[in-house]
N, C-alpha and C positions, 0 to 999 in steps of 0.2 A: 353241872356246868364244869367245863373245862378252866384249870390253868394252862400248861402245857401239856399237848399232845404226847402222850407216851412216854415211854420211859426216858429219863436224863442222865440217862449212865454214860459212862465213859464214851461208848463205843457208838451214841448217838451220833457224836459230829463224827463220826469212820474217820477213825483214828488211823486208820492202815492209808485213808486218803491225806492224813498230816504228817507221818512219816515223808511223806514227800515234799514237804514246803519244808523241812531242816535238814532233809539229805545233806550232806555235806554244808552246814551250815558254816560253821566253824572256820572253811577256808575263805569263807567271803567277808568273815567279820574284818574290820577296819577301825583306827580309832578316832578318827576325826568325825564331825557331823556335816552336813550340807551348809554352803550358806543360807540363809533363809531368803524365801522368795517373795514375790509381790503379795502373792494371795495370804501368805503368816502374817507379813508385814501392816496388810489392810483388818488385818485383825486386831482385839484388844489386848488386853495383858493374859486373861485366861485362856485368848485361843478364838474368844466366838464372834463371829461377823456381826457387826452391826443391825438390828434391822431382821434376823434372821434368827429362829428360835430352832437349834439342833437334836433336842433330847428331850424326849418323852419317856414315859415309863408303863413298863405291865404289870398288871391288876391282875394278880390270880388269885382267886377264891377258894382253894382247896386246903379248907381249914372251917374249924366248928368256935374260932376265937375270933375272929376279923371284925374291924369295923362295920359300922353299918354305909350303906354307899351314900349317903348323904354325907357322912362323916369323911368320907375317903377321898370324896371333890373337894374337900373342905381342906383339910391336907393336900394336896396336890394345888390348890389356889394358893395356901400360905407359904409355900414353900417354893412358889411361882414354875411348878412343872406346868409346862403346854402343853401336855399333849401326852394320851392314855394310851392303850393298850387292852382289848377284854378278848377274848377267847371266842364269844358267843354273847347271843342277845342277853342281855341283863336288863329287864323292864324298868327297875330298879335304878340302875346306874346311870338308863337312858334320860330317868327322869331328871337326876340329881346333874348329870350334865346337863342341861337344856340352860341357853342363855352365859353359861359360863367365858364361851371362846375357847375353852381347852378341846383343842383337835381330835378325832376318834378314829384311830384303827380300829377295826371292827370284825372279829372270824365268823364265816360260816363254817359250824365247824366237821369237823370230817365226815361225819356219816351220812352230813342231807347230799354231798358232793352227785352221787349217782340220780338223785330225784331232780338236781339243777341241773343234771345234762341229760335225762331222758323226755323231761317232761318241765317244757317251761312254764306252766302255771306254778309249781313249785316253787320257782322262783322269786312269779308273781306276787304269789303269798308272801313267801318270807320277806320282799319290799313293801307291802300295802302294812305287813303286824311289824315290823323294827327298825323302818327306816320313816315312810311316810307318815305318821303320827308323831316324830318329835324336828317338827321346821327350826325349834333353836339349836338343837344340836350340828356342831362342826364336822360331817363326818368328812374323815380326808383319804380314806383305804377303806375296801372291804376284803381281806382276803378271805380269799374261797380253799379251805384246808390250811393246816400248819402241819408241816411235814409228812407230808403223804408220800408213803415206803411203797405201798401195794400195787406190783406194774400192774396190775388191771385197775386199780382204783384210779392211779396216776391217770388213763387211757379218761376218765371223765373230766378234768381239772380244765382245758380247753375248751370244751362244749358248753362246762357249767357256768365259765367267765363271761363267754360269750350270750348266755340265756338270764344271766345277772344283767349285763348291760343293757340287752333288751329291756328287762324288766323296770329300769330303773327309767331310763328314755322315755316308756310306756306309762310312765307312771308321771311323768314331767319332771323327774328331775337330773337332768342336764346341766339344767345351769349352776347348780350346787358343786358341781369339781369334784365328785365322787370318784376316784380311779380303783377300779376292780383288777388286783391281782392274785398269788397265791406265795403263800410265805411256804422256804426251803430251806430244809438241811443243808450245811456248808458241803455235804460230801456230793452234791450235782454235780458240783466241779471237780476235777482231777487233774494230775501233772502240776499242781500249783506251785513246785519248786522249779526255778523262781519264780514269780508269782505273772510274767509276763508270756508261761507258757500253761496257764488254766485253759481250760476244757472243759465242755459239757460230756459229765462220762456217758451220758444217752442222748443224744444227738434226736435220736426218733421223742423222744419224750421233751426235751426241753427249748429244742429251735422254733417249732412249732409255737410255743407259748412266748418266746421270746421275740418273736414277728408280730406276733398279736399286739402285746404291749406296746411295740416298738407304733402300732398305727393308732394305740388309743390311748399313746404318751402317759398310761403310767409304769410306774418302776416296778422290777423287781424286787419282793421282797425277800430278803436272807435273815436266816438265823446264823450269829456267828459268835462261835466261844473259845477266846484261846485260853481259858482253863483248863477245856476239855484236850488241848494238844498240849498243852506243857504238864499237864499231870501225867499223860501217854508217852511224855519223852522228856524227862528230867533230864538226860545227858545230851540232847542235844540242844533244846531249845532254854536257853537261860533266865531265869525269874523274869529279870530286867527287863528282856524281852518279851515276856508274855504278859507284863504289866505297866507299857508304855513309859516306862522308867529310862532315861539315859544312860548308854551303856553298850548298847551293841548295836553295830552300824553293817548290813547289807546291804552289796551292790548288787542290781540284777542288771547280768551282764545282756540280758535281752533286749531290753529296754533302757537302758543306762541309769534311770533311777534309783536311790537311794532310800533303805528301810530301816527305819529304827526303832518300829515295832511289830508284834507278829498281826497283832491287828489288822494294820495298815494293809498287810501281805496279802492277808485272808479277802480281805475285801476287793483287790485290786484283780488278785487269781479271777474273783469274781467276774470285773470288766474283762478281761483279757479275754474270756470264755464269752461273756455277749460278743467284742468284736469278730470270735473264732465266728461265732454264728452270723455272723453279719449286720447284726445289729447294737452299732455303737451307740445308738440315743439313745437306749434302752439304761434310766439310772436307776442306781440301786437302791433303797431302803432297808437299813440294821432292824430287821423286826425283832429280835432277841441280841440281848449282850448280858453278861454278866459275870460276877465272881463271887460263889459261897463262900460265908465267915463259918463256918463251923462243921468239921465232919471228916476232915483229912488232913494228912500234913500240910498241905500246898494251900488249904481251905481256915487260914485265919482271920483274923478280926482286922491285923494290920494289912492282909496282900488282897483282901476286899476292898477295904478302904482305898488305897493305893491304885487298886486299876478301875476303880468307878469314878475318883474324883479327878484322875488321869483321863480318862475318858470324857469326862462333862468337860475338860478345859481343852480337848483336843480336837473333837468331832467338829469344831467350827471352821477348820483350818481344811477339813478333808484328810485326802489319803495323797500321797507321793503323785499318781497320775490322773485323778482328779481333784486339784486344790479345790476348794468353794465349801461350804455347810453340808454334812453327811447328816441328814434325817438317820437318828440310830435310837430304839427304845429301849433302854435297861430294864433287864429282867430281877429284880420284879419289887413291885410296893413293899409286900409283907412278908414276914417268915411265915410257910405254910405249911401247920402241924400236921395234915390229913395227909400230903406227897407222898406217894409211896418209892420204892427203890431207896438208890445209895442214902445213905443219912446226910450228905450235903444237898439233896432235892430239897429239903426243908429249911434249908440255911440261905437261900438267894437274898431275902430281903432286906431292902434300904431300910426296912421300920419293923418294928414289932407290933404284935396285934394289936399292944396297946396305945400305938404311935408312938413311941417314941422310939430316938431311931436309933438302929441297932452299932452304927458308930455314926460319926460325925464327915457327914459333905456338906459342899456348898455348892448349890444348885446357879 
């Protein structure tokens, strides 16, 4: 079973595509902040709307120490996280959610991708064995692949959504609010500096998918990590800013809004790039976020802490051009010993195997 698809090295979020959102950072910094608007204001002190649960978390299992998933529901209820994150079916995990309420992303993961779009019983199956035998479970997402690189594999991710939804209709469950999408690498989009002039850098691969959602109202999922751009450019993009810290203030002269973290940027690049495509209703979902405590300079215990517990108190407020609740899932539960690549693949986690957690947030 998968935690994250593939390697998380630097060069995952295309870093040559974040050299473009600091391009001349530096000239548009400013020292004042915005005044605050309706949508911060109808907020509470930490940022989260009322009534509105922003932040979930991923559960990766690649490790030989981990709790057992009874235990790991059990943690995520005391700790009042809503809402998981698993890679792929977990029988296991399916069972220990049922009843709970905590909401369920859910991946199909990359390799059935070509069996979901030649061959819709495929599908069939994989609704009738992990979705229809657990009626308590919340599911809120299925995505179909987490970062699929391979332009031929990409060519199935359309078909497969599409022979998902059948399956799911076919199977009676509609009324559950299941929205099927596919979770993306930040680097789809490009031109992201400033963040009002994003693009889809494949138009033929990603408009396509983005029309679809736009008729079957669910979002788009993104993987987004401004680790991965401020470890790729210490001189232009500043701590501050890549750890929602106050400090450095962005105009984007395209849109007239105002940035005061790289996060914000990254996600908005995002919108900018559905309106390019034509489809503005199309909202986003943070399917991955996070910051390693251990394993590089930039990877400590305080600039973890710092941009996760920034994060929990900020996603309720939104992004600069769309205020209102960001659904975003921090990456990830545990520290995970088995990760292979850079030695911060093993450092993401809020908790250690033995729960207890690797610093201190407040959920």
């Amino acid at each position: 079973m998968n935690g994250r698809v593939g390697s998380k090295m630097a060069n995952r979020q295309g870093l040559a595509s974040m050299f473009a959102v600091t391009a001349l950072l530096f000239a548009a910094v400013a020292t004042t902040f915005p005044a605050e608007c309706s949508a911060h204001r109808a907020a509470d002190a930490r940022g989260h709307t009322k009534g509105v649960h922003s932040i979930g978390v991923c559960n990766g299992v690649i490790g030989n120490n981990l709790p057992s998933p009874a235990d790991v529901v059990k943690l995520y209820r005391a700790k009042g996280i809503g809402a998981m994150r698993i890679y792929a079916p977990e029988t296991n995990v399916l069972r220990a959610l049922s009843g709970t309420g905590i909401g369920l992303l859910m991946d199909v993961p990359n390799e059935n991708i070509t069996a979901f779009a030649s061959t819709p019983s495929a599908a069939a199956a994989w609704v009738k064995a992990y979705v229809q035998p657990y009626p308590g479970v919340s599911f809120r997402y299925i995505a179909v692949g987490n970062e699929v690189m391979d332009v031929d594999a990409q060519k199935n991710i359309l078909p497969a959504l599409k022979n998902l939804n059948t399956a799911l209709s076919a199977a009676g469950l509609d009324g559950r609010g299941i929205k099927v999408s596919t979770a993306l690498r930040f680097d789809v989009v490009t031109d992201t500096f400033p963040p009002s002039s994003g693009v889809f850098a494949d138009d033929d691969f990603m408009d396509p998918i983005a029309e679809y959602l736009e008729t079957t109202g669910a979002p788009l999922l993104a993987n987004v990590y401004p680790y991965f751009a401020y470890v790729g450019d210490t001189t232009d993009i500043r701590l501050d800013y890549a750890t929602l810290q106050p400090g450095t203030t962005v105009t984007d002269d395209g849109n007239g809004l105002t940035y005061t973290s790289l996060f914000d940027a990254m996600v908005d690049s995002i919108y900018a790039a559905l309106e390019d495509a034509g489809t503005p209703g199309v909202k986003v979902v943070v399917s991955e976020t996070g910051w390693p405590s251990s394993g590089s300079s930039a990877a400590t215990v305080q600039n973890a802490r710092t941009y996760n517990q920034n994060l929990i108190n900020h996603v309720g407020r939104g992004t600069p051009k769309r205020p209102g609740p960001l659904e975003t899932y921090m990456f990830a539960m545990f520290n995970e010993n088995l990760k292979t690549g850079d030695e911060t693949e093993r450092h993401f986690g809020l908790f250690n195997p033995d729960k207890s957690p690797a610093y201190t947030l407040s959920f």
